[in-house]
VOLO-6502 format. One record per residue (C-alpha): residue in one letter; x, y, z. Coordinates in steps of 0.2 Angstrom, whole numbers, plus 2048, in hexadecimal, padded with zeros to 3 digits. Layout:
! residues N
aXYZ/...
END
This chain:
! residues 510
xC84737CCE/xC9773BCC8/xCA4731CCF/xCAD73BCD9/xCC273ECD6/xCD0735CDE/xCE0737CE0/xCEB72BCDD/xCF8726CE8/xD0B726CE1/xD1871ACE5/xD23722CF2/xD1772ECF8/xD18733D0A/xD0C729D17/xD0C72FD24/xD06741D29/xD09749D16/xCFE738D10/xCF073CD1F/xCEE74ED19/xCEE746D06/xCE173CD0A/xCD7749D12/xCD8756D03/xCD3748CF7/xCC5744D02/xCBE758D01/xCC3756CF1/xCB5749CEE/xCA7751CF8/xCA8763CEF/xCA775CCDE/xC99752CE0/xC8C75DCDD/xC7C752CE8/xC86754CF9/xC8B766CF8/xC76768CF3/xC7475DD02/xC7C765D10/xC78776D08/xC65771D08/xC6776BD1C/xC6C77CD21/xC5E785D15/xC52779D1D/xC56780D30/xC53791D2C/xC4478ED20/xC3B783D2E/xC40792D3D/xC367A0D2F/xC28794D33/xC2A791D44/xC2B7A4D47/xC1D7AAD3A/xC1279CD40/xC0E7A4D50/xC067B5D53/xC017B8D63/xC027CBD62/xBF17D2D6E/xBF57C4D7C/xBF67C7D8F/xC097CAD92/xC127BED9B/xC187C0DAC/xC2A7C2DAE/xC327C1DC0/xC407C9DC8/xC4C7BFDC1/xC467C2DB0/xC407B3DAC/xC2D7B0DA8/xC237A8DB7/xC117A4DBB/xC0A7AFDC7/xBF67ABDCB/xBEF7A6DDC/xBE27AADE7/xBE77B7DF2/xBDE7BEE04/xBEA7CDE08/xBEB7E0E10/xBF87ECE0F/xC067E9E1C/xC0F7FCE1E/xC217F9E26/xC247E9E2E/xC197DFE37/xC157CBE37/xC077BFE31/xC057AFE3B/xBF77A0E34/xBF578DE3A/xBEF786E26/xBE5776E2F/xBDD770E1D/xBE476FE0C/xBD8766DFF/xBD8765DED/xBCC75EDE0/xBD2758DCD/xBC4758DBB/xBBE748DBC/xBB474DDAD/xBA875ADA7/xBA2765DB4/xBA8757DC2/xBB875ADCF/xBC0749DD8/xBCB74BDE8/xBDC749DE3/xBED74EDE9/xBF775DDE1/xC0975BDE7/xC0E76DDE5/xBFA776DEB/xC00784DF6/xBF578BE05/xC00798E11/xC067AAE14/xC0D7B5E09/xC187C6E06/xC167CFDF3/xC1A7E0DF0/xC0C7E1DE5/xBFC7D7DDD/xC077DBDCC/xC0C7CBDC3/xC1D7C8DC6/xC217D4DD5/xC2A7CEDE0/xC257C2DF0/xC287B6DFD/xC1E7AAE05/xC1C79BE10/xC1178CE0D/xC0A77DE11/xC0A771E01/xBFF763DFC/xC0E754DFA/xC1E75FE00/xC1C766E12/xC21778E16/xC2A782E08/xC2E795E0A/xC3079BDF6/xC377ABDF0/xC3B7B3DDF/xC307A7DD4/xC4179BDD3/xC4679ADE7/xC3E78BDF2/xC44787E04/xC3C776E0B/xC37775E1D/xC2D768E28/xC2675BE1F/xC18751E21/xC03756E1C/xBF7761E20/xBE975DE2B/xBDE762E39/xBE6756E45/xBF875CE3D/xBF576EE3A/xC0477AE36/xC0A78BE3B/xC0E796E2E/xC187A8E34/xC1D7B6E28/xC287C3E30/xC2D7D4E27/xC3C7DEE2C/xC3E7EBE1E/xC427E1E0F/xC477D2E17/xC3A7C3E19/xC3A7B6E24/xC2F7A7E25/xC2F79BE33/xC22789E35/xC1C781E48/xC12774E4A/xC0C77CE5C/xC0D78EE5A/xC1B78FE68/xC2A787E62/xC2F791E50/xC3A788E42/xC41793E36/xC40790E25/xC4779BE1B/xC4C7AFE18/xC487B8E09/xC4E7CAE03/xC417D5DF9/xC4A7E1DEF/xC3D7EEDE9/xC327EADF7/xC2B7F9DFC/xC24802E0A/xC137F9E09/xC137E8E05/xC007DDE01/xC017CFE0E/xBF67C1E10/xBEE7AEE0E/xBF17A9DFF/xBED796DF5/xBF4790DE6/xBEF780DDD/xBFA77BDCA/xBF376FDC0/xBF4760DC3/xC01755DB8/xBFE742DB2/xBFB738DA1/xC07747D97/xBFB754D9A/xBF6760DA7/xBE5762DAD/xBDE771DB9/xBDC770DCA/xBD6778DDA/xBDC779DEB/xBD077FDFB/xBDC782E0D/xBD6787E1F/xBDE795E28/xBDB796E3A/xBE37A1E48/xBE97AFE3C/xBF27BDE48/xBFA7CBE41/xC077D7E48/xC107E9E43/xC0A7F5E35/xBFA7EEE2F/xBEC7FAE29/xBDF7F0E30/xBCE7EEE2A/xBC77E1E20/xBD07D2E14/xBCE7D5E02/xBD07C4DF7/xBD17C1DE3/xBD97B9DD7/xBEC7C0DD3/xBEC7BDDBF/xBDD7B7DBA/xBE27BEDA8/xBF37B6DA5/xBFA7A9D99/xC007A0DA7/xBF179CDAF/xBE678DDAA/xBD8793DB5/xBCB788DC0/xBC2779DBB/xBB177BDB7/xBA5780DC6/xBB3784DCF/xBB9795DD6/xBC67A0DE0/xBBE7A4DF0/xBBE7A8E02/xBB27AAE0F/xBB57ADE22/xBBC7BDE2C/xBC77C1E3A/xBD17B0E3E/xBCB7A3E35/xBCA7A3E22/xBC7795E13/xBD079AE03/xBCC791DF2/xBD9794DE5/xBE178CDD6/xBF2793DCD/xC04795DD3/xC1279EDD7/xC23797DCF/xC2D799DBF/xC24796DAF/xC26786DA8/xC2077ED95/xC12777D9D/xC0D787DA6/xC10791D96/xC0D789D87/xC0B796D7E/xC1E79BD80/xC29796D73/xC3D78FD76/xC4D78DD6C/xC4777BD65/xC37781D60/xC4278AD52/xC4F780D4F/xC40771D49/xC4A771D38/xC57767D41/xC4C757D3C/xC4D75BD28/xC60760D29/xC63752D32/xC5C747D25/xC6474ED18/xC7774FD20/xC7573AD26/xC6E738D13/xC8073FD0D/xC8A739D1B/xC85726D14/xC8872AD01/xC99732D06/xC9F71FD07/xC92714D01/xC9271ECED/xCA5718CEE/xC9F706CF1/xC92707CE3/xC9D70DCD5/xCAC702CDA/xCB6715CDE/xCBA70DCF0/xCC8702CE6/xCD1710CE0/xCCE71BCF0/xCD670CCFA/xCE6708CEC/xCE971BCEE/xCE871CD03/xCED70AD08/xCE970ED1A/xCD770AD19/xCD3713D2A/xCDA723D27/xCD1723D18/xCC0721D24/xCC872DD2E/xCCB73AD22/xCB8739D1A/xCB173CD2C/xCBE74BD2E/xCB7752D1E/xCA474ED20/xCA4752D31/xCAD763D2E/xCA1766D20/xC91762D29/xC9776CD37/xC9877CD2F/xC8877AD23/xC7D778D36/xC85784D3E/xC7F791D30/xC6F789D30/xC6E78AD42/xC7479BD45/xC687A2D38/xC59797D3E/xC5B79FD50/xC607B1D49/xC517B1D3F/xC437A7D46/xC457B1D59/xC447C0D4E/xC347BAD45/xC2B7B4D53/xC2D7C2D60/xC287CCD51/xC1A7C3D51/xC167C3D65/xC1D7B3D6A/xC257B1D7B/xC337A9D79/xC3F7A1D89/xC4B7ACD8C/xC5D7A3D89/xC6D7ACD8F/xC7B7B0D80/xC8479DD86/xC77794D88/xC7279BD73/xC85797D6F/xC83787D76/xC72781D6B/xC7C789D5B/xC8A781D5B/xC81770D63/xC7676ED55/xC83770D49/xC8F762D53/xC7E758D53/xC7B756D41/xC8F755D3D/xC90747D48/xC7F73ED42/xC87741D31/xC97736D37/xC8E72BD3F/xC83727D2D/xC95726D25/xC9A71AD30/xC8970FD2F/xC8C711D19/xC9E70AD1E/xC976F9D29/xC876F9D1A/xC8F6FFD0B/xC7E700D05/xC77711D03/xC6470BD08/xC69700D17/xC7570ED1D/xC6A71CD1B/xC5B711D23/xC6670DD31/xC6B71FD33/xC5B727D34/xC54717D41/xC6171AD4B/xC6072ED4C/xC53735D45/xC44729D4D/xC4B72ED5D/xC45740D59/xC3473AD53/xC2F730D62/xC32740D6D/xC2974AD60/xC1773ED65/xC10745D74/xC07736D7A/xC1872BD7C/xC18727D90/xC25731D97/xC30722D9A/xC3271FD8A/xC3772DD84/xC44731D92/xC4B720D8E/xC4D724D7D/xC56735D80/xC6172DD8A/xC6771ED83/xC64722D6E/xC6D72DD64/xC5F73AD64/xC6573ED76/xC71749D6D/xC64757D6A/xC6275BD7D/xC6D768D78/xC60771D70/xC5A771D83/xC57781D88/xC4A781D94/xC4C77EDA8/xC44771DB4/xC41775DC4/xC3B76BDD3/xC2F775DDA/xC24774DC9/xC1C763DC7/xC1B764DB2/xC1D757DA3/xC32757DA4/xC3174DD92/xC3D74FD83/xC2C756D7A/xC2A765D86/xC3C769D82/xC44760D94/xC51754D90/xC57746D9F/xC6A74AD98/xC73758D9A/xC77761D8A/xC8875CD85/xC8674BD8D/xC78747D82/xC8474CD74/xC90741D7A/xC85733D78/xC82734D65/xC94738D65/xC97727D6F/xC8B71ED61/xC97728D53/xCA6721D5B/xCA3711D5C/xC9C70FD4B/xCAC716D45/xCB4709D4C/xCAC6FBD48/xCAB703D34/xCBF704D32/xCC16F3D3B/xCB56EAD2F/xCBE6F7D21/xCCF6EDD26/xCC56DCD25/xCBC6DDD14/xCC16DFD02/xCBF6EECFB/
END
């Protein structure tokens, strides 16, 4: 590798703000006319867009059932069993839900007794069987007491406490034009009002209804289908009903969200007039990554960070530890006596450098890849514009800083294998422990909060919610930081290393 230039310092030169900016052009000086670290950080930003081409071209799922978007726009899962008739004008429903059971895969062709925490057994107002249309509903749940939910995203907790035939509770939907209005009672007498809904769009005849829901149930990072069976007893009715008899099915049977029912299993219901038993299995809440795993996100194209990230702590090390090899560091320090500045004014440089080189990768990786993959058919999460600004220009901050922090590590090492080792442990393992599905959740929340690989929750576009019991894991694409404080660990890490390299700078000879 050629050594790189230096400019020699001049007796009587300026040291103080002149000598800084001095210091910094000789350091730019250095990285553009080596020829490896230009390559370098050039090949980091090709990297991010080659690896989004082959996220987006990998995928082609042009044919598949759409997926169901809500009111708010976002996608949701929308499949339950549902008992229903049409309600013209307003009226109200009334049920006491005395049973809610639910049953696991315990193996092939075998169902356990289990508890879903989020199975749903209750009344509910939709303007349509449509996937996605809008409703509201009330609900007795396995683990959360009474919820009234509304617009996939919206849930209002009432009384707590089971289900059971010596606890049994009273569900009430009321309709008053587009207004809905659920209330619970433990007696039928005394009413405790939940919560109020607002239907826009809801039209003059609604379907109304028993409905059960049962999501998969979530343990050892996976999912696995379950099935829920509720008794209704007592159901009165009141206002614009057409009468007649209760038709029941399954609401989205076909769609990507739904896992469908264990083996020997199926929706179904049997009774008439007041008492009914519903088995269903599905849900009714926003779409998660377990509940859609064939949607795509931001990170899924941004998978090139790994290689760039690589590359940019590969140069970031040599930036100090070439000086040190070839015995330039003498000359460097005789021509900038203040040895921190000198650090200083390499991390300004290399930082800047790797800044700029990320975000062109990243902004062509996202441009790009979205482009390609909805071309292709693949839903993708929608992002607002911010929220794409933020994981741009976050990914580039990320690999700038991780290349600091690597020319900070070359500093302490001054050895280019022990730095770059060092580097990468301390960075890029992080990433691939979240990478491996089978790491306990434990782990790999510990590791996104306290290593520097917490610094790519700002890739994290995706949204948790607590009504959805999912795998929340760095590998589905939910980090336990927020985005800019998990930044502002690596930063911390890059900081201190900083530290710590111009102190032992001071101490040693050069």
């Amino acid at each position: 590798m050629t050594a790189p230039a230096v400019t020699p310092h001049r007796p009587g030169e300026q040291v103080g703000r002149d000598g800084f900016l001095q210091s910094l052009h000789a350091e730019w000086t250095k990285f553009r006319t080596v020829r490896g670290w230009v390559t370098g950080m050039m090949a980091a930003a090709l990297m991010m867009v080659l690896f989004a081409l082959l996220a987006g071209a990998g995928g082609d799922r042009k044919g598949s059932p759409p997926v169901p978007v809500g009111p708010g726009g976002g996608p949701v899962t929308d499949s339950f069993y549902f008992v229903h008739q049409p309600l013209a004008g307003n009226g109200s429903i009334s049920v006491s839900v005395s049973a809610l059971k639910s049953g696991i895969p315990k193996g092939p062709g075998g169902l356990r007794p289990g508890t879903v925490p989020w199975a749903k057994a209750g009344l509910i107002v939709k303007e349509s069987t449509r996937q996605g249309s809008p409703y509201a509903a009330i609900m007795a749940t396995g683990s959360h007491g009474v919820r009234m939910q509304d617009g996939y995203v919206n849930d209002t907790a009432g009384p707590p406490g089971p289900v059971s035939a010596e606890s049994p509770r009273r569900l009430r939907l009321d309709r008053s034009g587009d207004t809905i209005t659920g209330y619970a009672s433990t007696d039928g007498t005394k009413w405790t009002k939940v919560g109020t809904a607002r239907l826009s769009g809801l039209g003059s005849t609604a379907r109304v209804g028993l409905f059960v829901a049962s999501p998969p149930a979530v343990g050892g990072g996976g999912t696995a289908g379950s099935v829920s069976t509720a008794t209704f007893e007592d159901l009165r009715t009141q206002g614009g009903w057409a009468g007649g008899n209760w038709t029941g099915g399954q609401v989205g049977a076909e769609s990507p969200g739904f896992a469908g029912y264990p083996d020997n299993a199926s929706g179904s219901f049997t009774g008439s007039d007041t008492r009914f038993t519903v088995t269903g299995a599905g849900d009714i809440a926003p779409a998660v990554r377990d509940s859609l795993p064939t949607g795509g996100h931001l990170r899924d194209l941004l998978v090139g960070t790994f290689a760039a990230l690589i590359a940019v702590i590969v140069v970031g090390a040599l930036f100090i530890t070439e000086e040190y090899r070839n015995k330039m560091i003498r000359l460097t320090m005789a021509a900038s006596p203040r040895r921190s500045r000198v650090l200083v004014a390499k991390a300004i440089v290399l930082g800047a450098v790797t800044f700029v080189a990320g975000l062109a990768g990243a902004a062509l990786a996202m441009t790009l890849g979205k482009r390609l993959a909805e071309g292709n058919g693949v839903y993708l999460f929608p992002a607002s514009s911010s929220t794409e600004l933020r994981v741009v220009l976050g990914t580039a901050a990320l690999l700038a800083t991780a290349s600091v922090l690597a020319l900070s590590v070359g500093a302490v090492f001054r050895h280019s294998a022990g730095a770059v080792t060092t580097a990468l442990v301390a960075t890029v393992l992080p990433y691939i422990l979240n990478a491996i599905p089978f790491v306990p959740a434990s782990v790999s929340k510990a590791v996104a909060t306290v290593t520097p690989g917490a610094a790519f929750a700002v890739q994290q576009t995706l949204v948790p919610y607590d009504q959805v019991a999912s795998n929340y894991t760095p590998y589905y694409g939910y980090y336990p930081l927020a985005p800019w404080v998990g930044f502002a660990v690596l930063a911390g890490y890059a900081v201190a290393s900083l530290a710590v390299a111009a102190v032992l700078l001071h101490r040693r000879d050069a």
